[in-house]
C-alpha positions in Angstrom: 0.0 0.0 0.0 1.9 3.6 -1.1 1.9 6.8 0.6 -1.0 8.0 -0.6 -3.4 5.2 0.3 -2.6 5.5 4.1 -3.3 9.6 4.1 -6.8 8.1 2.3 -7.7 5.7 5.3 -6.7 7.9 7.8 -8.8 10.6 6.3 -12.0 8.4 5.9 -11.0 7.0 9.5 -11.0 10.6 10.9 -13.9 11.5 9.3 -16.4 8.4 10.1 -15.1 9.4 13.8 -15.8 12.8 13.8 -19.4 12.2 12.0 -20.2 9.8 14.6 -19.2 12.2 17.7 -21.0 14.9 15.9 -24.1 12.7 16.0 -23.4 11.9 19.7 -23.3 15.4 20.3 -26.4 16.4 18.8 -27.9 13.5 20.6 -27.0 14.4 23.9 -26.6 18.1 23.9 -29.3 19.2 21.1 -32.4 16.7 22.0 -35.2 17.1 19.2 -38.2 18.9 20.9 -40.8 16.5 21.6 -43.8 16.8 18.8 -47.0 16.7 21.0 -49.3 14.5 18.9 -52.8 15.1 18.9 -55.5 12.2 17.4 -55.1 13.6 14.1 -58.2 11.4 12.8 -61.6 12.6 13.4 -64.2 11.0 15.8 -66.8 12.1 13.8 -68.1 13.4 10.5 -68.5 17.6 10.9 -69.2 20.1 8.8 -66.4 22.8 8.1 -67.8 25.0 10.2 -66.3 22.8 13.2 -63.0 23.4 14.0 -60.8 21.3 16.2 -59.8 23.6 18.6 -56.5 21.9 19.5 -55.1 24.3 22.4 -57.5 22.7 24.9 -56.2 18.7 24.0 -53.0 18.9 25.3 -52.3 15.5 26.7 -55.2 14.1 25.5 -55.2 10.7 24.7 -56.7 8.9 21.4 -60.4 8.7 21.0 -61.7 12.5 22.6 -61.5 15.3 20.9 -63.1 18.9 21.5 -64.1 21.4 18.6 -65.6 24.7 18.7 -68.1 26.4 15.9 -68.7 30.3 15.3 -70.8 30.3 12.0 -74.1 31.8 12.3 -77.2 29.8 12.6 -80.2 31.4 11.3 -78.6 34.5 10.7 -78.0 34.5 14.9 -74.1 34.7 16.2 -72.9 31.3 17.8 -70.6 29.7 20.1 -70.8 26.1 20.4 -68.5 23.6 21.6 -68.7 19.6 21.4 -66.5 17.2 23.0 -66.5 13.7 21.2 -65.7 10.5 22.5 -65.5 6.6 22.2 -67.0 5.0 25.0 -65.1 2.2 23.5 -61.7 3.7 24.5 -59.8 3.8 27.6 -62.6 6.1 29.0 -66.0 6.6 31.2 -68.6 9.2 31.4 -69.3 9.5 35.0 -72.9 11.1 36.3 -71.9 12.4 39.7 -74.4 14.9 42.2 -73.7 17.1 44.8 -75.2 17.2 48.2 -75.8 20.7 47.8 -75.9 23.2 44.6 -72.1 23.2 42.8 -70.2 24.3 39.9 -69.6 22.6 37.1 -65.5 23.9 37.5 -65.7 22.6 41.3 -67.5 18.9 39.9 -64.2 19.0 37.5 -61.7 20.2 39.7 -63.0 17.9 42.8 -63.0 14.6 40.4 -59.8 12.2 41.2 -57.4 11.1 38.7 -57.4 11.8 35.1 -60.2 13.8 33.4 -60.7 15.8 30.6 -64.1 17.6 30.7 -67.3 18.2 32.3 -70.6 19.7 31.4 -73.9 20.5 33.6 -76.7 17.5 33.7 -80.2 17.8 34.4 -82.7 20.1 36.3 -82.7 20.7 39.4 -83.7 23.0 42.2 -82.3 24.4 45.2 -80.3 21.4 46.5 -82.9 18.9 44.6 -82.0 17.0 41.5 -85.2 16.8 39.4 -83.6 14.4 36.9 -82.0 10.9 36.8 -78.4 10.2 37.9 -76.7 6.8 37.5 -73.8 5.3 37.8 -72.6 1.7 37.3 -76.0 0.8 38.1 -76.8 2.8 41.0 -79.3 5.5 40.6 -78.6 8.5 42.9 -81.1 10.8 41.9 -84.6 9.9 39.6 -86.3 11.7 37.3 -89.2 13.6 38.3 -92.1 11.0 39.1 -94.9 13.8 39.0 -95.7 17.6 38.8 -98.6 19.7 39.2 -100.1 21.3 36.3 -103.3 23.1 36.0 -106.3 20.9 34.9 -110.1 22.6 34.8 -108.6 25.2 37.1 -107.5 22.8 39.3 -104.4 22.2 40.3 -103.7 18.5 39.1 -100.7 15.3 39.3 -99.4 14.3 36.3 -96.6 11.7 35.8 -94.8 12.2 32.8 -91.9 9.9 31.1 -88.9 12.2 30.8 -85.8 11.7 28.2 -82.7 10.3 29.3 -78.7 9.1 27.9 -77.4 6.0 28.8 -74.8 3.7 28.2 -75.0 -0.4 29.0 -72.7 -2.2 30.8 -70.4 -2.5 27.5 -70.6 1.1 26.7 -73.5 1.2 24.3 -75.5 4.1 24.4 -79.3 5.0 24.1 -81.4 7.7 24.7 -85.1 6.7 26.4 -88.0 8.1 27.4 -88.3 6.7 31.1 -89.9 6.0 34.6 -88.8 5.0 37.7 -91.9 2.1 38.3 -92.8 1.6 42.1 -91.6 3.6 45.4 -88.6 5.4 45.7 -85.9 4.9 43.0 -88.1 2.3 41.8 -87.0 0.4 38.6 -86.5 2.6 35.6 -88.7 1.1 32.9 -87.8 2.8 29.1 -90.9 3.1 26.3 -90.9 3.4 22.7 -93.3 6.4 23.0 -94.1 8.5 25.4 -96.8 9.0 27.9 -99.2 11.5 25.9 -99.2 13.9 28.8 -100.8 17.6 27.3 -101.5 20.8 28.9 -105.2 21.5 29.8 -106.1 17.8 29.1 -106.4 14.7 31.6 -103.4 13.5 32.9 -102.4 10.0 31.8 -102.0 7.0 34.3 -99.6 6.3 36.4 -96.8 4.8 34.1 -95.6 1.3 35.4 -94.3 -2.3 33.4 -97.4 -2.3 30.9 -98.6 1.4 30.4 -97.2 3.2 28.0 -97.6 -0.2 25.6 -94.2 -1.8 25.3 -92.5 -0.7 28.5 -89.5 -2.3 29.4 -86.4 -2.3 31.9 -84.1 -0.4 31.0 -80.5 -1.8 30.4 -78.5 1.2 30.7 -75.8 1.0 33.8 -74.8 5.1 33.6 -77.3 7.5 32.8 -78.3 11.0 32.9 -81.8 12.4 32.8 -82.9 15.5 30.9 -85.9 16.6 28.9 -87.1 16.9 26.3 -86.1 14.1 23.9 -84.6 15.7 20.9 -83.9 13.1 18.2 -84.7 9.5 18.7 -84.0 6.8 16.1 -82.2 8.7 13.7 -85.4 11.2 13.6 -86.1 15.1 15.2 -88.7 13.9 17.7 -89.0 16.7 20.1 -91.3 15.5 22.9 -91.4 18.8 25.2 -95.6 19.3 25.1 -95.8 15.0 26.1 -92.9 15.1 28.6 -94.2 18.7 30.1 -91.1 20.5 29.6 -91.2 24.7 29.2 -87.8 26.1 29.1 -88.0 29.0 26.5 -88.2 26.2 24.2 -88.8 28.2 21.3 -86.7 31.4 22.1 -82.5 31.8 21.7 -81.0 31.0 25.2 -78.0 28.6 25.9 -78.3 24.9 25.7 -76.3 21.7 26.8 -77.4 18.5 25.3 -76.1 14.9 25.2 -75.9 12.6 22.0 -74.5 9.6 20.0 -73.8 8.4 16.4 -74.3 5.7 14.6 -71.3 4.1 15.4 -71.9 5.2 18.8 -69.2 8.3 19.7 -70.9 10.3 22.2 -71.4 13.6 22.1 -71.6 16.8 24.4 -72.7 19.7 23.4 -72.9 23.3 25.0 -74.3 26.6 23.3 -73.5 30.0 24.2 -76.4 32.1 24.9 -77.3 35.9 25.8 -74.3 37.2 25.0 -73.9 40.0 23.4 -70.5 40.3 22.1 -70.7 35.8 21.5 -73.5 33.7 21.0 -77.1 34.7 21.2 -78.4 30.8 21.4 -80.8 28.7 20.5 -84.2 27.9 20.0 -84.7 23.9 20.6 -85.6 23.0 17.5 -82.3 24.7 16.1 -80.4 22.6 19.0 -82.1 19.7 17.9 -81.5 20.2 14.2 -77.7 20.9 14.7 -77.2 17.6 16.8 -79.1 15.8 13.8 -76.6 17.8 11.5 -73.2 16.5 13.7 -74.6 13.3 12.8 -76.5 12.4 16.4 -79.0 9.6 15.9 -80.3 10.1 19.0 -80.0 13.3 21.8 -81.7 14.2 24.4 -81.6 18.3 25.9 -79.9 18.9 29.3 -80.6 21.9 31.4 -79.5 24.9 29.4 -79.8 28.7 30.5 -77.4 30.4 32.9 -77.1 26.2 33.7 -75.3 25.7 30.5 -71.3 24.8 31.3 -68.6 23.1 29.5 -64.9 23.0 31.4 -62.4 21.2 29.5 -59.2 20.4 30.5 -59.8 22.9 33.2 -60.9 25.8 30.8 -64.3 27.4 30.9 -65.5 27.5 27.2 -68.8 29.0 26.4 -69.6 32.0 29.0 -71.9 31.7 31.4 -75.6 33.3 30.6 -76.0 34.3 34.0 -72.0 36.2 33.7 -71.2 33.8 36.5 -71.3 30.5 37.0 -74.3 28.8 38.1 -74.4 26.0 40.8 -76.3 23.1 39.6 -76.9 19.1 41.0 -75.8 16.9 38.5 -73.0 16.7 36.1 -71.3 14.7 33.2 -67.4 13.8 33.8 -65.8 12.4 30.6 -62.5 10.6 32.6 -59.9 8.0 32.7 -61.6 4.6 33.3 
């Protein structure tokens, strides 16, 4: 081997080394910044007027993601934000109630271990729960079993089937019209119709295991009462008038509702209302219509008003109608199973 051919190995020697330390270096001393990645593929099918809003998923895992909308509906300004998620995945939604009235930021804040969001539940009054609360089978609060209405000029029971979400033991979820048959909790029985409760006519009997025709018990583990039903079997079906139900229903306030697809990704929705620099709200049948457009195959309302709340990864989103937050009874925690 000449002269020249041992100056070319020590060169190509030399150089492999000082390419490897470089890389060594870079290694050690100039780390590559972590790339936060963020389920890139959508839960659901949305129009382009949803947009993920990706500054409140940090550390989110696969199969929840949150997404906020500003296009007008009906010529009126919104604010809406939905949080979509596989009950399928490594997650639970978890009805809790308070002893007394709370915020939905304290229900968040106050919930052990991992979570990601929480929204307001049903109706309620001071320190009451007017609508059904269940978890893993046990029901902490029922819907409301009767109410008085005027009837003849007389004031006069009537015992209404409300709406409610649930999920079975496997994470499947329905939406019901339901009643809690016997005393107490009772068992909660769902029907495929309604009781055909109306203003200023008879009430209807005493729902129980054969009246309204085709009454059944209800499977669902975890559940959370509202009213009315807003889209049942793939259909607009709002049932306010039959479930006795007057909430401004056809003016623009805010609204919180609860729905699924049909490949079963639940949804949570919450609609910023009477406010004048953000959203104006909506009526129900514009709620109802805009679940049905997210793809919702069946939704039921929550309380809405200065009730309407949404925390997500421990950021208020919509503002509160009220300008404050409102206590309420019941809540919806989407969280870490």
């Amino acid at each position: 081997m000449n002269i020249k051919s041992n100056f070319a190995l020590i060169f190509i020697a030399a150089a492999t080394l000082v390419s490897a330390c470089g890389k060594s270096d870079q290694g050690k001393y100039h780390p590559e910044k972590p790339v936060i990645v963020i389920d890139s593929t959508p839960l659901i099918n949305l129009s382009s007027s949803w947009k993920k809003a990706v500054y409140l998923m940090n550390d989110f895992p696969n199969g929840i993601q949150v997404y906020v909308n500003r296009s007008p509906i009906n010529t009126k300004p919104v604010v809406a934000y939905c949080v979509v998620f596989d009950p399928k995945a490594n997650l639970e939604l978890k009805p809790v109630l308070a002893t007394a009235n709370k915020k939905v930021t304290d229900f968040y804040n106050e919930e052990a271990g991992a979570k990601y969001a929480c929204i307001n539940g049903g109706f309620f009054g001071t320190n009451a729960s007017y609508s059904l609360s269940m978890y893993k089978g046990v029901v902490d609060a029922i819907n409301i079993k009767s109410l008085s209405r005027p009837y003849n000029s007389v004031s006069t029971p009537y015992y209404p089937t409300r709406a409610a979400f649930g999920l079975s033991e496997s994470g499947v979820p329905d939406v019901a019209w339901v009643y809690h048959v016997g005393a107490g909790n009772g068992v909660v029985y769902t029907y495929p119709s309604p009781a055909l409760n109306l203003l200023n006519s008879a009430p209807m009997a005493v729902p129980s295991a054969t009246y309204p025709i085709g009454g059944s018990v209800w499977s669902a583990k975890t559940a959370i009462g509202g009213s009315p039903m807003l889209i049942k079997n793939n259909t607009i079906n709002i049932t306010d008038d039959e479930e006795l139900i007057v909430i401004d229903n056809a003016s623009s306030r805010a609204r919180s509702a609860i729905g699924y697809t049909n490949d079963n990704k639940i949804v949570l929705l919450a609609v910023e209302g009477n406010n004048t620099a953000g959203g104006a709200g909506l009526s129900l049948a514009e709620l109802a219509q805009l679940m049905k457009d997210m793809g919702c195959v069946g939704a039921v309302n929550l309380d809405g008003g200065g009730s309407t709340t949404l925390t997500v990864n421990g950021k208020q989103t919509v503002k509160p109608s009220d300008g404050t937050e409102r206590g309420v009874m019941t809540a919806l925690i989407i969280k870490e199973k």
